[in-house]
N, C-alpha and C positions, 0 to 999 in steps of 0.2 A: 705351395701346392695350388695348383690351377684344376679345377674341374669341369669340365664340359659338360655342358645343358642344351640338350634340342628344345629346338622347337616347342614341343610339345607340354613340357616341364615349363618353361618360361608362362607358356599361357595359363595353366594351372593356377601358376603362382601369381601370375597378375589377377585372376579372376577372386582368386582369394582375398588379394590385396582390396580391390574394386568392390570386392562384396560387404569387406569390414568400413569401408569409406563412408559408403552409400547407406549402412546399420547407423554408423555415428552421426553422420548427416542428419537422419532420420532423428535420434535423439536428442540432439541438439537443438531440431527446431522447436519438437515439445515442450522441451527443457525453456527455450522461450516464449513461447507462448504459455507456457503456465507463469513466468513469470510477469506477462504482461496481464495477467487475471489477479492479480496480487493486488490489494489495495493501497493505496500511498502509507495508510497507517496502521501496516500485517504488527509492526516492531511499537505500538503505543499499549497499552496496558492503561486500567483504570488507575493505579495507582501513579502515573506519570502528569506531568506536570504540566500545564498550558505550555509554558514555552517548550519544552521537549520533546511535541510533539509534532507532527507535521505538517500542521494545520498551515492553510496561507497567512500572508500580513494582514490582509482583511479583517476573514473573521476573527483573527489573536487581536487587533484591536477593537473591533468592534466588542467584543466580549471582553475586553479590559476596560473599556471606556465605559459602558454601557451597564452589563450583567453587575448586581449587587453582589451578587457569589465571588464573583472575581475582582471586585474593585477593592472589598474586605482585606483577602489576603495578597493581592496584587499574582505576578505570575506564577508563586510557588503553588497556587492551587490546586489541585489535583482533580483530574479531569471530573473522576467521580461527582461532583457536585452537580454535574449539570444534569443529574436525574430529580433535580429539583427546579430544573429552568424549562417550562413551559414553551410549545410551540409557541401560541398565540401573541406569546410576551417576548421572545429573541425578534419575529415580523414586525413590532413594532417599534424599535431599536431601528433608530436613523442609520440605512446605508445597507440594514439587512434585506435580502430578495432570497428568489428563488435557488440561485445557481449557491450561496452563503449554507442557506439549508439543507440544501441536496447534500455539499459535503458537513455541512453539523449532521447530518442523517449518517452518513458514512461512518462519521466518527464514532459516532453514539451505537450503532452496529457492529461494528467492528471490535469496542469494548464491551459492547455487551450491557449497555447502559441503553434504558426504557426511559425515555422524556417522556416528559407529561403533553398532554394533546391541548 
């Protein structure tokens, strides 16, 4: 069975086509850009582990090498402990700077964990 479509029907249906494209479009970019607002570490939890998390190799060594918290029980530690590590005292830790803190700041926010100043 073959049905004939003017004109007129065809453009309808294109427009409809066109209109749902341009809606999906449109949610898809949100859809990324919410995702680029996401923080590296949305999936860590305080109860998660130094190395399970997704901190760089930097800071994971620097805070294995260095931090007493973490040197104790090596990388099973749980992040939680570092509401007992002081700004003052990680800046003084060979190798740490600004850019190391910025993300221990992210980290420590994003758990929900208050370092000491």
């Amino acid at each position: 069975m073959s049905r004939n479509y003017d004109f007129e029907r065809y453009k309808i249906s294109l427009n409809i086509v066109t209109s749902y494209l341009s809606k999906m479009k449109a949610i898809i970019k949100e859809d990324e850009d919410l995702l680029k607002t996401l923080s590296k570490f949305y999936n860590t939890t305080q109860d998660s582990s130094l190395a399970d998390s997704n901190v760089s190799v930097r800071l994971y060594n620097i805070l294995i090498s260095h931090c007493p918290l973490f040197k104790k029980s090596g990388t099973d530690t749980k992040i939680s402990v570092l509401k007992n590590l002081s700004v003052s005292e990680f800046l003084l830790y060979r190798g740490s700077g600004k850019s190391l803190l910025k993300e221990l700041h992210e980290l420590c926010y994003t758990t929900g964990i208050a370092m000491m100043p």
